[in-house]
C-alpha positions in Angstrom: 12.5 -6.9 7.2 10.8 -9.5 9.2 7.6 -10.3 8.6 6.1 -13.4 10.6 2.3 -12.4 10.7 0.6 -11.4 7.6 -2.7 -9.7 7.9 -5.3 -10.6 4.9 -8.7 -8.5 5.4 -11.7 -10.3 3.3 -15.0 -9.3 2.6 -16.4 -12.2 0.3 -16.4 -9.7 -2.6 -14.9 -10.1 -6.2 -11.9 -8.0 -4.9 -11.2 -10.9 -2.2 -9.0 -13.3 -4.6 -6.9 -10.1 -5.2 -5.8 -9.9 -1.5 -5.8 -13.5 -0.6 -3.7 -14.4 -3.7 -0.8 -12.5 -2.8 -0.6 -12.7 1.0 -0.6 -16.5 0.4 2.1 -15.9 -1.6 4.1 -14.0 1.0 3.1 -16.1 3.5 4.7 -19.2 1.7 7.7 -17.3 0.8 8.8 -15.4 4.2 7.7 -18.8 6.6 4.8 -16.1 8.1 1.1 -16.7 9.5 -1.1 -15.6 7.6 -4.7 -13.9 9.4 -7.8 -13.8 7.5 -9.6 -11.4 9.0 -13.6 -10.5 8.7 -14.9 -7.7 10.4 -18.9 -7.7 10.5 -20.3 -4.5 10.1 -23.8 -4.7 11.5 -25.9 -3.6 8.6 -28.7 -1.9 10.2 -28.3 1.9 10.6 -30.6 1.7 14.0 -31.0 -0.8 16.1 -34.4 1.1 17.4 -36.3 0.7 14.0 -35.7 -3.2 14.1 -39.0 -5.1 15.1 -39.5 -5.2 19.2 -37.8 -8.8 20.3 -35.4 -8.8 17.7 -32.1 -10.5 19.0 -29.2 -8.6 17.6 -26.4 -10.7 19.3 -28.1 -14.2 17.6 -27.7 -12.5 14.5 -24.0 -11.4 15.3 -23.6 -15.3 15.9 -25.5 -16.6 12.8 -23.1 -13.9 10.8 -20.4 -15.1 12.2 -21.1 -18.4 11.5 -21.4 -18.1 8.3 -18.3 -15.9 7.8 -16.2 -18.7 9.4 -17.5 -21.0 6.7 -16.6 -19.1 3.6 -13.2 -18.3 5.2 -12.7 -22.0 5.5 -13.7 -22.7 2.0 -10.7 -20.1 1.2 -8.5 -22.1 2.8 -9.9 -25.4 1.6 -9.1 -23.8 -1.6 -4.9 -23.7 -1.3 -4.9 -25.4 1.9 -0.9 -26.6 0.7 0.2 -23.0 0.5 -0.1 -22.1 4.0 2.3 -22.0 6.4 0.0 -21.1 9.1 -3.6 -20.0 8.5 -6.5 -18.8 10.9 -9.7 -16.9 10.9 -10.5 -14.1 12.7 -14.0 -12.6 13.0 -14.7 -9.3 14.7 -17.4 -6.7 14.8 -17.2 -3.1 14.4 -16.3 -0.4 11.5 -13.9 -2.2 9.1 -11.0 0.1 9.1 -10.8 0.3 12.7 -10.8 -3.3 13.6 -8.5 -4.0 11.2 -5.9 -0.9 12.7 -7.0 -2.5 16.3 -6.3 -6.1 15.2 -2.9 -5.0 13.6 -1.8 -3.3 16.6 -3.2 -6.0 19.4 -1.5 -8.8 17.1 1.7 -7.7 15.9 1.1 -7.6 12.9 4.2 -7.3 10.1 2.1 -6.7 6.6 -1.0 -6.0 5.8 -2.3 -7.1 2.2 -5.6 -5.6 0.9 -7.3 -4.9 -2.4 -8.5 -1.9 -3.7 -11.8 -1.9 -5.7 -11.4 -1.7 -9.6 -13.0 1.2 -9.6 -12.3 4.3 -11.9 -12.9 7.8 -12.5 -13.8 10.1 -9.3 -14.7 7.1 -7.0 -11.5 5.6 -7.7 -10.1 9.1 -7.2 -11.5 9.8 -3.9 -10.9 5.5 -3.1 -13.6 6.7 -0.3 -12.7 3.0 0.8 -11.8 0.6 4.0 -8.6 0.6 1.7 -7.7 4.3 2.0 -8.5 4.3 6.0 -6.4 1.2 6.3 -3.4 2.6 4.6 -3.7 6.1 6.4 -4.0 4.2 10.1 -2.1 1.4 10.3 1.4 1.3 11.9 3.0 -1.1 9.6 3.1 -1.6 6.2 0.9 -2.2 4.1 0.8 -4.0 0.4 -2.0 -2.6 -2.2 -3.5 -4.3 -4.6 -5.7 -4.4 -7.3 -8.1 -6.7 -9.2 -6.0 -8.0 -12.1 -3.0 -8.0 -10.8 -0.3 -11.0 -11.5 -1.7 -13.4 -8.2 1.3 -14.8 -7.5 3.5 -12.2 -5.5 7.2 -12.4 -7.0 8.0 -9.3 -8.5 11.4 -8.8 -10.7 11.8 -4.7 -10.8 10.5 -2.8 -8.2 10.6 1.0 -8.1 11.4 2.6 -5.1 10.4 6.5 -5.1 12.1 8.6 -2.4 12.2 12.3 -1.7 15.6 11.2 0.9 13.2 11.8 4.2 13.4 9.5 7.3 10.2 8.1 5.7 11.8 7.6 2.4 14.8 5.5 4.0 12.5 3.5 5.8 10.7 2.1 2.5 14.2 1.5 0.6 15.0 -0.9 3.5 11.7 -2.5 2.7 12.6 -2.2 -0.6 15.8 -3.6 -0.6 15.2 -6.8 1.7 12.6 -7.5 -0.9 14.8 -7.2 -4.0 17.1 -9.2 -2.3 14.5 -12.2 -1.5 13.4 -12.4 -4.7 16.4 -11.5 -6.6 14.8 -8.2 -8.3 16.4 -5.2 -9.9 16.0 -2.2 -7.7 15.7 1.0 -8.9 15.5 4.2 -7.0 13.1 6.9 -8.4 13.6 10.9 -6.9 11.5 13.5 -8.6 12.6 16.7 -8.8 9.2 19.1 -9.2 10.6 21.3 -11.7 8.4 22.7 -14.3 7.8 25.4 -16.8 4.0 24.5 -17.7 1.3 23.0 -15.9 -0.2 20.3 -17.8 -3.7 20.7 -16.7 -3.9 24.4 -18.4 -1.2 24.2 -21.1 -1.7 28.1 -22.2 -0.3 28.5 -18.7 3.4 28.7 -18.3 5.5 29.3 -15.4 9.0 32.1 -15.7 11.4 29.0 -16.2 14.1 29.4 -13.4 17.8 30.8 -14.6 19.7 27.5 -15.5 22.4 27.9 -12.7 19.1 27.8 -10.2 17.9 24.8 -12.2 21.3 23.1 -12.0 21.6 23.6 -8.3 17.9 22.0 -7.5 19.2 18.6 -9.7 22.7 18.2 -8.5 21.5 18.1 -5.3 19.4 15.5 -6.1 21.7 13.5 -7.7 24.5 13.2 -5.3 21.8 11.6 -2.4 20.7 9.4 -5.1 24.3 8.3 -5.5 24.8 7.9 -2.6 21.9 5.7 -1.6 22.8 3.6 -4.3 26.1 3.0 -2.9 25.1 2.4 0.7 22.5 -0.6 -1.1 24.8 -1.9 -3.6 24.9 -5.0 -2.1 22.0 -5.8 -0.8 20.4 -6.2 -4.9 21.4 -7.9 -7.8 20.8 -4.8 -9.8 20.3 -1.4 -8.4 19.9 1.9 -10.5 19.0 5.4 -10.2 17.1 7.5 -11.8 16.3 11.5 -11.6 13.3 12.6 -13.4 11.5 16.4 -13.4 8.2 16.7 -13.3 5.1 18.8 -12.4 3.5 16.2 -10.2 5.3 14.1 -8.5 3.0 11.4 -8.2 2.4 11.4 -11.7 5.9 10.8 -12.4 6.0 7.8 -10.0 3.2 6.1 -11.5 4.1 7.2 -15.3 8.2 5.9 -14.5 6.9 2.7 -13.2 4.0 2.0 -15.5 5.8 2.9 -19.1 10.0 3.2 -18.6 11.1 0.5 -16.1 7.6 -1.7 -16.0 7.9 -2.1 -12.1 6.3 -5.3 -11.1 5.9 -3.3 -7.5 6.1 0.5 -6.1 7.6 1.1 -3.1 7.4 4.5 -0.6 7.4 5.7 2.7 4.3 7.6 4.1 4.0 10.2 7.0 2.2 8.9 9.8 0.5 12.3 10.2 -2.9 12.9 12.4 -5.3 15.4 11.5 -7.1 17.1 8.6 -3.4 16.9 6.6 -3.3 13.3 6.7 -7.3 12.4 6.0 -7.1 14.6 3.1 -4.3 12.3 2.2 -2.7 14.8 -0.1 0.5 13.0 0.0 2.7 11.3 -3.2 2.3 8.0 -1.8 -1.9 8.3 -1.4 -1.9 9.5 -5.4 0.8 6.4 -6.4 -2.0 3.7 -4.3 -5.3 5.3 -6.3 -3.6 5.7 -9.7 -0.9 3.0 -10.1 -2.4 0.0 -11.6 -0.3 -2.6 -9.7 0.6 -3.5 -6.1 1.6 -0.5 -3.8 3.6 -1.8 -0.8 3.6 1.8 1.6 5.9 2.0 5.0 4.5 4.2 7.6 6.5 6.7 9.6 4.9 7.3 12.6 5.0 11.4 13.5 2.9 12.9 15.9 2.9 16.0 13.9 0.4 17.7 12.0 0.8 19.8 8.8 
């Protein structure tokens, strides 16, 4: 994976060190640019109800100004940890200017904070966050308040259900276990179940055993033999085959309690439509739930569910 321009969106909030930490770090460790990147939202609903004479593009400038200063006190801040560093300031609706600026400037990586929120707002992640992660053609790296600043993670969990998609993340995955010398370990989830944990009174006709057999072995030969097609590229590579009800559950439980996965890995569909703003995906419910970084790779698809 190359990654030569890193893309760092900031918004002066408490969530800002959460991004900037990271991306800093990746910056210093794969030679790459880093972009801070400020997008000013103009903060008025209507322009029409502002008093007559007002002089909205003075007040563009005097925001801008004073976005290029805080951005420069960031990087007065760890000015020795850059590689490259500049500031970008645009106008518009966050999310979009951040897909626009990705796509205009080649952008390998985007890093970006979540907000430490919890409960239904977390949930829903109604956020610049969740747009950029949905839009954006490369990949992007989640993170949250909290989170170990320094980017150098020693397990990271790869979750693939062995689409196009999937592959595309375990290369991610694997050029980054190899950079930093991690142990790999590559997560499928077989959604077999007999109950459904949200109404335990509830439970399914389990499936004959030969049927249950057949829907693991399956499983376990393409895990097999992903693991022997990486086997190199890792210091450490294992597999591991779990059943579950939900699979993004699973993910988040496997990587949060049994292997302690210092980063997630998956692949996303790049999906248009109602399919993909709903976000109803594995890798949408891994970035709102899991509590450490989330590093998602796109496949692009014109399709719609």
């Amino acid at each position: 994976m190359r990654i030569q321009r890193i893309l760092c969106p900031v918004d002066f909030s408490a969530t800002t060190e959460a991004g900037l930490a990271p991306a800093t770090s990746l910056a210093t460790e794969y030679g790459a640019d880093l972009i801070l990147l400020h997008v000013l939202n103009f903060p008025f609903a209507q322009i029409e109800a502002l008093p007559p004479g007002f002089d909205v593009e003075s007040y563009y400038e005097a925001m801008a100004d004073e976005a290029n200063a805080h951005m420069a006190g960031l990087f007065d801040a760890d000015a020795a940890d850059f590689m490259e560093a500049t500031t970008q300031v645009e106008r518009g609706v966050p999310h979009a200017e951040i897909a626009r600026v990705c796509k205009d400037g080649a952008i390998d990586l985007v890093v970006i904070p979540t907000h430490a929120r919890r409960g239904l707002g977390r949930l829903l992640m109604g956020s610049t966050t969740d747009h950029v992660v949905r839009m954006v053609n490369c990949p992007v790296l989640t993170v949250h308040p909290g989170d170990t600043p320094a980017f150098k993670p020693e397990t990271i969990l790869c979750a693939t259900d062995f689409s196009h998609a999937a592959d595309q993340a375990l290369r991610v995955a694997c050029d980054m276990a190899q950079r930093y010398d991690a142990r790999l370990v590559l997560l499928h989830v077989v959604t077999l179940w007999e109950y459904d944990p949200g109404n335990p009174s509830w439970r399914f006709p389990p499936l004959p055993e030969e049927y249950q057999s057949s829907l693991i072995e399956g499983p376990q030969r393409e895990l097999e033999a992903r693991r022997e097609q990486i086997s190199d590229t890792a210091s450490e590579v294992d597999t591991l085959l779990v059943r579950g009800f939900d699979a993004a559950a699973e993910v988040v439980r496997v990587a949060s309690s049994e292997v302690n996965a210092d980063l997630v890995v998956m692949g996303t569909h790049g999906h248009t439509g109602l399919a993909h703003l709903l976000l109803g995906s594995v890798a949408g419910k891994v970035v709102r739930t899991f509590p450490g970084p989330v590093l998602t790779v796109r496949q692009m698809d014109d399709s719609s569910d």
